[in-house]
C-alpha positions as MATLAB code, in Angstrom:
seq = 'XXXXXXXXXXXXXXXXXXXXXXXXXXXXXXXXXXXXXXXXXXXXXXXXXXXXXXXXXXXXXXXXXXXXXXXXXXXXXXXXXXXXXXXXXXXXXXXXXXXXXXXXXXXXXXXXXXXXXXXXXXXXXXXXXXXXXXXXXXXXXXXXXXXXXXXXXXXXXXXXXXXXXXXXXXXXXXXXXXXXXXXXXXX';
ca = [
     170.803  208.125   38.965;
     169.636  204.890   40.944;
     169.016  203.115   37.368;
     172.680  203.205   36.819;
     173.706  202.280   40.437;
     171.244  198.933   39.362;
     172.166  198.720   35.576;
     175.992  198.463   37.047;
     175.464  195.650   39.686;
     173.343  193.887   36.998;
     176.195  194.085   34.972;
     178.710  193.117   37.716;
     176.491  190.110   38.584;
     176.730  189.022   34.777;
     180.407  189.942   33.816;
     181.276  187.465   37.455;
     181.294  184.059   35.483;
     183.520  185.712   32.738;
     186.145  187.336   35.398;
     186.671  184.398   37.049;
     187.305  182.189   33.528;
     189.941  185.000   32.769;
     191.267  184.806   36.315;
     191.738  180.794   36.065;
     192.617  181.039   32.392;
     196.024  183.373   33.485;
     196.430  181.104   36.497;
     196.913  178.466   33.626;
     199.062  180.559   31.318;
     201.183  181.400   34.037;
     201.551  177.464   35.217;
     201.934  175.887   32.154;
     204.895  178.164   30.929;
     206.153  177.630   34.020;
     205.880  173.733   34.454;
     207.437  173.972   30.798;
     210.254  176.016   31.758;
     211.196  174.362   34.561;
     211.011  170.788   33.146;
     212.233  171.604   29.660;
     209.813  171.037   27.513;
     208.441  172.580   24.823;
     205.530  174.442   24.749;
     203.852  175.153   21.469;
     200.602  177.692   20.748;
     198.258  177.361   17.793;
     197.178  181.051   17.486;
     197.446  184.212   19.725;
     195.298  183.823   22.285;
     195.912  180.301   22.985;
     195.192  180.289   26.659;
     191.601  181.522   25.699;
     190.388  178.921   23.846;
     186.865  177.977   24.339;
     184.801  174.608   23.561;
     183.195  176.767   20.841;
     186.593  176.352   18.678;
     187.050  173.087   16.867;
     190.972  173.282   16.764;
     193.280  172.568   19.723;
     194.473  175.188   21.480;
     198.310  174.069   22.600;
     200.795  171.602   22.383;
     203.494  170.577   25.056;
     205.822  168.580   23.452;
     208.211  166.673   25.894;
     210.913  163.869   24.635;
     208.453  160.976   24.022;
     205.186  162.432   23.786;
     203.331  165.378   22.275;
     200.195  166.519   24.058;
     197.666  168.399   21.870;
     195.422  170.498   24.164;
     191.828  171.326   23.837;
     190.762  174.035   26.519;
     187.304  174.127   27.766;
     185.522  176.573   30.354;
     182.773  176.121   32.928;
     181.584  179.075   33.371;
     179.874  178.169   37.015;
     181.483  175.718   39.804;
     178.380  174.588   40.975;
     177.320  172.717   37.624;
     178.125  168.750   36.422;
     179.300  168.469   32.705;
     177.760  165.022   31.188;
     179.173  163.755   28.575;
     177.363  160.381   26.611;
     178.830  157.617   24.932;
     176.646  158.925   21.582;
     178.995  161.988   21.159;
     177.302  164.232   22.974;
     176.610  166.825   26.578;
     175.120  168.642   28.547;
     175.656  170.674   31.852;
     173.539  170.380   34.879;
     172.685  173.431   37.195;
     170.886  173.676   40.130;
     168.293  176.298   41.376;
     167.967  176.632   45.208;
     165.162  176.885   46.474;
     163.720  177.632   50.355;
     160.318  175.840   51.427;
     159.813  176.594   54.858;
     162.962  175.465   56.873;
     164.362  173.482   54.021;
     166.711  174.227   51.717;
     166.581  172.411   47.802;
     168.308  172.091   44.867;
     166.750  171.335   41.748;
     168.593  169.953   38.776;
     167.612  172.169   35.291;
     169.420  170.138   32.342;
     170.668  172.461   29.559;
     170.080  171.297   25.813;
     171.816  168.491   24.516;
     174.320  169.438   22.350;
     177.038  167.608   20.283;
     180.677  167.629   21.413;
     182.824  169.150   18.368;
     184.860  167.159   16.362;
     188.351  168.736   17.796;
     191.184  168.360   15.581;
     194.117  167.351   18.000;
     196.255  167.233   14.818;
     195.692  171.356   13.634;
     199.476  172.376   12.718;
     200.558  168.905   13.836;
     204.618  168.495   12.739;
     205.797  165.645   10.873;
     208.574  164.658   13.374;
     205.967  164.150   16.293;
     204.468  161.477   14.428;
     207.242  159.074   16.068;
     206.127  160.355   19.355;
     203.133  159.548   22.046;
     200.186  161.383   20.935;
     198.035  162.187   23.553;
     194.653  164.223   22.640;
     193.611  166.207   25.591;
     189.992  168.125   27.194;
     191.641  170.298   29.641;
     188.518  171.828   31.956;
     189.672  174.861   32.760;
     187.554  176.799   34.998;
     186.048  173.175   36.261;
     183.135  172.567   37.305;
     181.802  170.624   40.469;
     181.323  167.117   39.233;
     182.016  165.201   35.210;
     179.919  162.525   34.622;
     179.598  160.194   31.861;
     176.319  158.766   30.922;
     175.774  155.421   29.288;
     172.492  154.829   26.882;
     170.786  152.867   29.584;
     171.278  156.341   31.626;
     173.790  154.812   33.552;
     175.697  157.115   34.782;
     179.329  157.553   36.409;
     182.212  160.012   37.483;
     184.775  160.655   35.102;
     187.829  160.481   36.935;
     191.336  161.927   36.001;
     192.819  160.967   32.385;
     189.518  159.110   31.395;
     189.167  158.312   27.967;
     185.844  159.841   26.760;
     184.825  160.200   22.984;
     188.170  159.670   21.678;
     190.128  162.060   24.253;
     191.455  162.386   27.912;
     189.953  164.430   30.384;
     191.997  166.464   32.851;
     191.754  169.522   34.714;
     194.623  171.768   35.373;
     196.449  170.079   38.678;
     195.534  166.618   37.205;
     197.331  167.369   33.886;
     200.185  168.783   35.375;
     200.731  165.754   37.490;
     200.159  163.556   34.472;
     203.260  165.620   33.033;
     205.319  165.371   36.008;
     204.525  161.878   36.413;
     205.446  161.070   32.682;
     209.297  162.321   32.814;
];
């Protein structure tokens, strides 16, 4: 009996990351129609689960088409707050986590550096009308569940915070509240 009392916090402790993407994913679903119902836009879904999307997934997972511009949304989930997403100006990331660690009083945090991976070639245009073309196309990374910090990192490992709307390998960065401002900014 005490295996499964441990076996079920293990598998609380490893199911938290995922519960609180869902959580901030139907915060988002629930803003977004909402922002687009209230300022009469239109808001357009590329397949079912739209709201879901994941950096995995090469195709964009929304549009929210207003009178002069078109936004084509890419969704993208940190799965821990306390981690920096890098991206470099060769086409690639990687996310930073920290271990803490206790050596006598003192309290440290040591950077681990995941693998360096390629960022996918996302195709802002997937189901793309042919009367937006006249529009404002705007190609966006929404980071939604963000993380602490997103940096972008030079060749010469220079290296600098990516503030919101930054153009970064050929799209904007935003997270939720920063895109939604950019939309109610951009009547």
């Amino acid at each position: 009996m005490e295996w499964i009392v441990v076996f079920g916090i293990i598998l609380i402790l490893f199911l938290i990351p995922y519960i609180r993407i869902l959580v901030k994913r139907l915060t988002l679903l629930i803003k977004i129609k909402r922002f687009c119902t209230r300022n009469h836009c239109q808001l357009i879904k590329t397949h079912f689960f739209w709201f879901l999307g994941s950096r995995k997934g090469e195709k964009c997972d929304f549009y929210i088409v207003k009178n002069t511009a078109v936004y084509s949304v890419k969704l993208w989930a940190m799965k821990k707050y306390h981690t920096e997403l890098f991206f470099t100006d060769n086409g690639r990331y990687f996310i930073r986590s920290f271990i803490a660690m206790a050596a006598g009083m003192q309290l440290m945090k040591t950077p681990v550096d995941s693998k360096w991976k390629p960022v996918p070639k996302f195709q802002f245009r997937y189901r793309f009308r042919e009367d937006w073309y006249i529009k404002e196309f705007k190609p966006i990374l929404l980071i939604n569940p963000t993380c602490y910090e997103v940096r972008f990192t030079t060749q010469d490992k220079k290296s600098e915070i990516i503030g919101r709307g930054q153009l970064v390998n050929d799209f904007y960065l935003y997270t939720l509240s920063s895109f939604l401002d950019e939309l109610e900014d951009r009547k």
